[in-house]
VEXGU-862742 format. One record per residue: residue in three letters; x, y, z of N, C-alpha, C in turn. Coordinates in pm, 1 decimal, decimal comma, always signed. Layout:
(zadren "ala" (X Y Z) (X Y Z) (X Y Z))
...
//
This chain:
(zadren "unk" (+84,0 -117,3 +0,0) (+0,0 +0,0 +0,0) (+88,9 +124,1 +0,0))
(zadren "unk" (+30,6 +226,3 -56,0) (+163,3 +329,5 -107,1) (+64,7 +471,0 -8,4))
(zadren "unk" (+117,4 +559,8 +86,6) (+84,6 +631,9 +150,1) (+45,5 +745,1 +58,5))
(zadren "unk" (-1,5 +822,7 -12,9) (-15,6 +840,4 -98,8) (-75,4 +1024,7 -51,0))
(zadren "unk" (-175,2 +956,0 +17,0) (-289,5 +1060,9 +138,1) (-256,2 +1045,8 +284,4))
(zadren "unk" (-211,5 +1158,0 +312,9) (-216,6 +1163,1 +457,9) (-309,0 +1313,5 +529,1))
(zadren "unk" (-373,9 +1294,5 +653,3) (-432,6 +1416,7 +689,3) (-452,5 +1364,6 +826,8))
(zadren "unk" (-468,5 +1498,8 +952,3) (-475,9 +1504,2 +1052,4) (-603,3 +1467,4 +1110,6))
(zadren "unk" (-648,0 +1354,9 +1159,5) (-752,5 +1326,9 +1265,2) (-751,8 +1320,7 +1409,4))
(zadren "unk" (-867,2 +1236,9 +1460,1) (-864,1 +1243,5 +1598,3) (-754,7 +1312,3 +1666,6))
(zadren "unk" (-767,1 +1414,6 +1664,5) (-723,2 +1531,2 +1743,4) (-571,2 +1514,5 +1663,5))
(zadren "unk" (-467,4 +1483,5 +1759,4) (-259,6 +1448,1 +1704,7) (-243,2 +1354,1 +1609,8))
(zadren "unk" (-330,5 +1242,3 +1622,0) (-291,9 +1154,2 +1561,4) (-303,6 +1159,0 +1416,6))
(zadren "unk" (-212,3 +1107,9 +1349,9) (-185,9 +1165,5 +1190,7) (-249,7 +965,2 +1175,1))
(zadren "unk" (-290,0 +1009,4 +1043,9) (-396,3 +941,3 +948,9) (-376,4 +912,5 +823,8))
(zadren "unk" (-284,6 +794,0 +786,4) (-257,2 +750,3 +634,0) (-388,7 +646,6 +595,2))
(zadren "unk" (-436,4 +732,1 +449,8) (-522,8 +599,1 +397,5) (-422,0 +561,8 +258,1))
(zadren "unk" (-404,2 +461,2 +320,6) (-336,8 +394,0 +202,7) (-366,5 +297,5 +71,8))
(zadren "unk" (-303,8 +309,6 -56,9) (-383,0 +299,4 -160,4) (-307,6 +149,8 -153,7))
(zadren "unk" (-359,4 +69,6 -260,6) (-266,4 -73,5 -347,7) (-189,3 -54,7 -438,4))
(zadren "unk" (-85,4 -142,6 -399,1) (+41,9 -133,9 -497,8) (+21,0 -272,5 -587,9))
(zadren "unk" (+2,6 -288,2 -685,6) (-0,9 -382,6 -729,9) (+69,5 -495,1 -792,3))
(zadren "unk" (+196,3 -417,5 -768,2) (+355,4 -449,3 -787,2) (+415,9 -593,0 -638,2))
(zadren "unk" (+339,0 -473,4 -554,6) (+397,4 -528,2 -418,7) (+356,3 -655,4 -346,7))
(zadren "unk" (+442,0 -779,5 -287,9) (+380,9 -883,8 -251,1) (+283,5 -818,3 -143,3))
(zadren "unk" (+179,1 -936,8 -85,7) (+120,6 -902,3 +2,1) (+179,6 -923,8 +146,6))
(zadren "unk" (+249,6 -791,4 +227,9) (+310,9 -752,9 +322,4) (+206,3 -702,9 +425,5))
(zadren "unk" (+89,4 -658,1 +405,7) (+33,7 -588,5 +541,1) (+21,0 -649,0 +662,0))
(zadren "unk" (+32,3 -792,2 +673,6) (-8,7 -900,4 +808,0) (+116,3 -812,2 +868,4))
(zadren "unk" (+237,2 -823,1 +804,8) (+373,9 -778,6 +873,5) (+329,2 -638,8 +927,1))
(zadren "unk" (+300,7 -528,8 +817,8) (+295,2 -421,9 +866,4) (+201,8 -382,0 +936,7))
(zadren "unk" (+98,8 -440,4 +975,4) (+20,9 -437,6 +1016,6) (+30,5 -457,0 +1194,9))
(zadren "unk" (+158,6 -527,9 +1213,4) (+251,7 -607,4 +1382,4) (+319,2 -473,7 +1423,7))
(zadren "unk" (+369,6 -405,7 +1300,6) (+508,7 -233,9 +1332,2) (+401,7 -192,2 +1393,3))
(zadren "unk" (+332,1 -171,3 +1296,7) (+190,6 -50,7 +1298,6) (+163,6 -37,3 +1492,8))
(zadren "unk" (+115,2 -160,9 +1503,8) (+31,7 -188,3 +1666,2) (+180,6 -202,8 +1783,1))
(zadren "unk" (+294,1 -248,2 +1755,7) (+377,4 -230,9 +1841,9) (+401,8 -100,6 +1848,8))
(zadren "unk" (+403,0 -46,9 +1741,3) (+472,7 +165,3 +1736,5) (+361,9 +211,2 +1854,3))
(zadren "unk" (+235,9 +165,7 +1764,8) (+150,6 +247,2 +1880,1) (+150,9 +237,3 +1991,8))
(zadren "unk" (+142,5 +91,6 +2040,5) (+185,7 +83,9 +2199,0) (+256,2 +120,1 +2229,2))
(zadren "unk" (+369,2 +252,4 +2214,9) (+487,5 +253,1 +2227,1) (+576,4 +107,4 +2287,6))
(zadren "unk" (+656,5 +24,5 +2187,8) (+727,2 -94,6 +2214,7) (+826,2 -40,6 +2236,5))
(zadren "unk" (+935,2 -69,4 +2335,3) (+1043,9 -36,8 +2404,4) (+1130,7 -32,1 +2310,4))
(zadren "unk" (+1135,3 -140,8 +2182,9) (+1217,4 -92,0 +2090,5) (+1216,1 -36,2 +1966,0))
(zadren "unk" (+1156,7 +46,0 +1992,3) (+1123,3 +194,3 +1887,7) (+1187,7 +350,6 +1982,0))
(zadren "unk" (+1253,2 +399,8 +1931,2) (+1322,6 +525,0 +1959,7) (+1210,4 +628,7 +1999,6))
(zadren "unk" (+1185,1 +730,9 +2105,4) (+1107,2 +835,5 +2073,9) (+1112,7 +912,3 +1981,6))
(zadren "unk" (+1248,0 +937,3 +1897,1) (+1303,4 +1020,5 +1796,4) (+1237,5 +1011,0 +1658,6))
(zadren "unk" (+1218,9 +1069,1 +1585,6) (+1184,8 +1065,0 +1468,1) (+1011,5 +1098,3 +1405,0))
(zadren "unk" (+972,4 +982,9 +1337,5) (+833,5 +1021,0 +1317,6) (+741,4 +962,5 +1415,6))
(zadren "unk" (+618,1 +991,9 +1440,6) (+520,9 +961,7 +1561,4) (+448,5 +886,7 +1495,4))
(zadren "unk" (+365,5 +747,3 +1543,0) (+304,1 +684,5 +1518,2) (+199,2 +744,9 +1478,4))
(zadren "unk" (+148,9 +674,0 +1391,2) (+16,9 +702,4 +1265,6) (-72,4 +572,9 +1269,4))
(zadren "unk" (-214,6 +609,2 +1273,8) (-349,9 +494,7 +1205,4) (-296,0 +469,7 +1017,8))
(zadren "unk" (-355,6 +360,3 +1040,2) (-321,6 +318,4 +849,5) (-420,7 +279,4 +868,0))
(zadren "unk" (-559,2 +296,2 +742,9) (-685,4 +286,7 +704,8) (-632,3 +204,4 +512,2))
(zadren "unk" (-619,2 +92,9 +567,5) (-597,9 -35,5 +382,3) (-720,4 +26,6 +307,9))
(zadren "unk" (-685,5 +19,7 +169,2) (-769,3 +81,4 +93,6) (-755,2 -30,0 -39,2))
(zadren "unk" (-796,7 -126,2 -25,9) (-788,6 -242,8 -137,5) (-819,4 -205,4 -272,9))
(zadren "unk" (-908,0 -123,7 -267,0) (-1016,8 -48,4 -436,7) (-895,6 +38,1 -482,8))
(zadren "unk" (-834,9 +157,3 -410,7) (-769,9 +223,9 -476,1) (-627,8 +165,9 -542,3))
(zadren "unk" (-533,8 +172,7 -659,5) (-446,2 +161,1 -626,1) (-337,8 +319,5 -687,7))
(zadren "unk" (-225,5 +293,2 -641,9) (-137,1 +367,1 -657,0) (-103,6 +385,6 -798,8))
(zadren "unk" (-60,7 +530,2 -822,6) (+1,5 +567,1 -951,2) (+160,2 +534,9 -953,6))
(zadren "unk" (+235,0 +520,3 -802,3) (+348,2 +513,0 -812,5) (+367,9 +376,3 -903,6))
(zadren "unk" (+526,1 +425,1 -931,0) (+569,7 +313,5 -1062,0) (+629,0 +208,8 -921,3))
(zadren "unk" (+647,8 +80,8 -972,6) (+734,1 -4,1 -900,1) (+864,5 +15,7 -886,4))
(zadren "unk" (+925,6 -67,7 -756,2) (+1057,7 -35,8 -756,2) (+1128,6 -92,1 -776,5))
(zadren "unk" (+1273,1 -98,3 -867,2) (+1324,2 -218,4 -946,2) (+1444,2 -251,9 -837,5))
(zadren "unk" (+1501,5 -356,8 -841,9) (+1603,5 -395,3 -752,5) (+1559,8 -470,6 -664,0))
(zadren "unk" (+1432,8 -487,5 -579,9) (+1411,0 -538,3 -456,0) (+1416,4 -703,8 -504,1))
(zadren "unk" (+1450,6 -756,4 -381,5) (+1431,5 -859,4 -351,8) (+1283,7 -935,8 -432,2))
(zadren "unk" (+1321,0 -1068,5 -514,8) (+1229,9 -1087,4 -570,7) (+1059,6 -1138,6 -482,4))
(zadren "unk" (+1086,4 -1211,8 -354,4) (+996,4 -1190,2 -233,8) (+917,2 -1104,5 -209,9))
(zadren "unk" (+968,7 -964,5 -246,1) (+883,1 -894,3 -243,1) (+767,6 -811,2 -390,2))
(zadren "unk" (+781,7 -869,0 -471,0) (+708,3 -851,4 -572,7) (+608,0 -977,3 -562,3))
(zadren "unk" (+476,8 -899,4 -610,5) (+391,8 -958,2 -628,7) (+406,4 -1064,6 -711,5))
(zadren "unk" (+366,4 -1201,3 -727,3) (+467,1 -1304,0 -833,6) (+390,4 -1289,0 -968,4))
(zadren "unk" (+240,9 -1271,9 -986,8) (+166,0 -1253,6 -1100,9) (+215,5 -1159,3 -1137,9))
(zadren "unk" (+226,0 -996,8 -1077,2) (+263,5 -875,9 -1157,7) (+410,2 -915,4 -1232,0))
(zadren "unk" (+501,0 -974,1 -1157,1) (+646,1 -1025,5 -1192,9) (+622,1 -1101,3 -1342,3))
(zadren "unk" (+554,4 -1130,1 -1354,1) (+548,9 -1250,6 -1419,8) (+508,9 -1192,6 -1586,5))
(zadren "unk" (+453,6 -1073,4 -1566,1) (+397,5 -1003,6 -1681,7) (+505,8 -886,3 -1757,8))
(zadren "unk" (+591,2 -888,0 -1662,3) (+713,5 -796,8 -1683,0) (+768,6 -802,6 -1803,8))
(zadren "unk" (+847,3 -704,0 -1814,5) (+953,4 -734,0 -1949,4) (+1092,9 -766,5 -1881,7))
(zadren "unk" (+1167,7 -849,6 -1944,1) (+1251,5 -924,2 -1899,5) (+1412,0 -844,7 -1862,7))
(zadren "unk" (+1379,1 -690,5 -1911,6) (+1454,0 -593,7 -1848,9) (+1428,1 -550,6 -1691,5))
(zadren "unk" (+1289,6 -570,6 -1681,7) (+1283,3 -506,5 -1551,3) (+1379,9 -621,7 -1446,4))
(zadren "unk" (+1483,5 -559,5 -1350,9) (+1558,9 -584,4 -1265,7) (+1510,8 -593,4 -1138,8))
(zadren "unk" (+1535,6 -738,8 -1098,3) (+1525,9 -801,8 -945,9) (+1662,0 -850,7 -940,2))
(zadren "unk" (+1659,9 -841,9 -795,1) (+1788,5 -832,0 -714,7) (+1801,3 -989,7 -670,8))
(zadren "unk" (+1895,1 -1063,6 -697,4) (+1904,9 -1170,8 -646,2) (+1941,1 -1255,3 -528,2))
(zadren "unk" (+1898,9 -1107,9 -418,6) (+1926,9 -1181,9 -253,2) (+1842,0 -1249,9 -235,4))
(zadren "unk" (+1833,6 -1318,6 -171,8) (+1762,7 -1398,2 -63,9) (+1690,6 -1318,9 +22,4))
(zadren "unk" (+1564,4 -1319,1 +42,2) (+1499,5 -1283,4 +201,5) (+1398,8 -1384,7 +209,3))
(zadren "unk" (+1387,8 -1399,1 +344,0) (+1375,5 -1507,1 +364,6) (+1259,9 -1465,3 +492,7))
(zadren "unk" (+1124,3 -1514,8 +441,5) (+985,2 -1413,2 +528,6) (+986,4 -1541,2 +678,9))
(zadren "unk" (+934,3 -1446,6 +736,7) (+949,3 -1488,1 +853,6) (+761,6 -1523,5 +971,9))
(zadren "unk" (+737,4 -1601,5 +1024,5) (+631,9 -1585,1 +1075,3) (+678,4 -1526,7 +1230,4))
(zadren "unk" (+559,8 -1435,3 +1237,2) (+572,5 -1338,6 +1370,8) (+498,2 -1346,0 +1464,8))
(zadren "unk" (+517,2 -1395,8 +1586,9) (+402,5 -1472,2 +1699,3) (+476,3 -1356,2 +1816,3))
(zadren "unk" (+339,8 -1236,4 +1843,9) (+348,9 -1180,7 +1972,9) (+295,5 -1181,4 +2078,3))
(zadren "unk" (+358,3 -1219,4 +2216,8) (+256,3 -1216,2 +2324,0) (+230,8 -1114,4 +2363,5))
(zadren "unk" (+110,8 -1137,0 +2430,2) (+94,8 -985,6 +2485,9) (+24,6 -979,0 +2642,1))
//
């Protein structure tokens, strides 16, 4: 999902509705774990920098941004990959997805 729109709600808290990338594997379960640890403030997140934000998924819309070439092939969607032209460039590391079990 590509942040695309952002605007100020419930009072401080800043408010991304985010569009679909259609490029991008499907990552939100993951981002979806940052998202709720940031907010709780989790001990290992810095106070420094940007302040936690709501993300509102927006499945209907998607993004105008272009894809990004180089990444890890994991993270491309494998159908969009698949339609490519054989110039477009993936990176041949390894990543290697991980399942994420938090207690709470």
């Amino acid at each position: 999902m590509s942040s695309d729109e952002s605007e100020h709600e419930d009072g401080e808290v800043q408010v991304f509705r985010l569009k679909k990338m259609p490029w991008r594997a499907d990552v939100d379960h993951e981002m979806h774990i940052i998202d709720q640890q940031r907010l709780a403030g989790a001990a290992n997140f810095t106070p420094r920098g940007s302040k936690p934000a709501k993300r509102f998924r927006n499945a209907i819309q998607e993004s105008s941004r272009p894809a990004i070439e180089g990444l890890p092939r994991a993270l491309y969607n494998s159908s969009w990959l698949n339609a490519q032209s054989p110039s477009f460039t993936v990176s041949d590391k390894k990543l290697q997805r991980m399942e994420i079990i938090l207690s709470r």
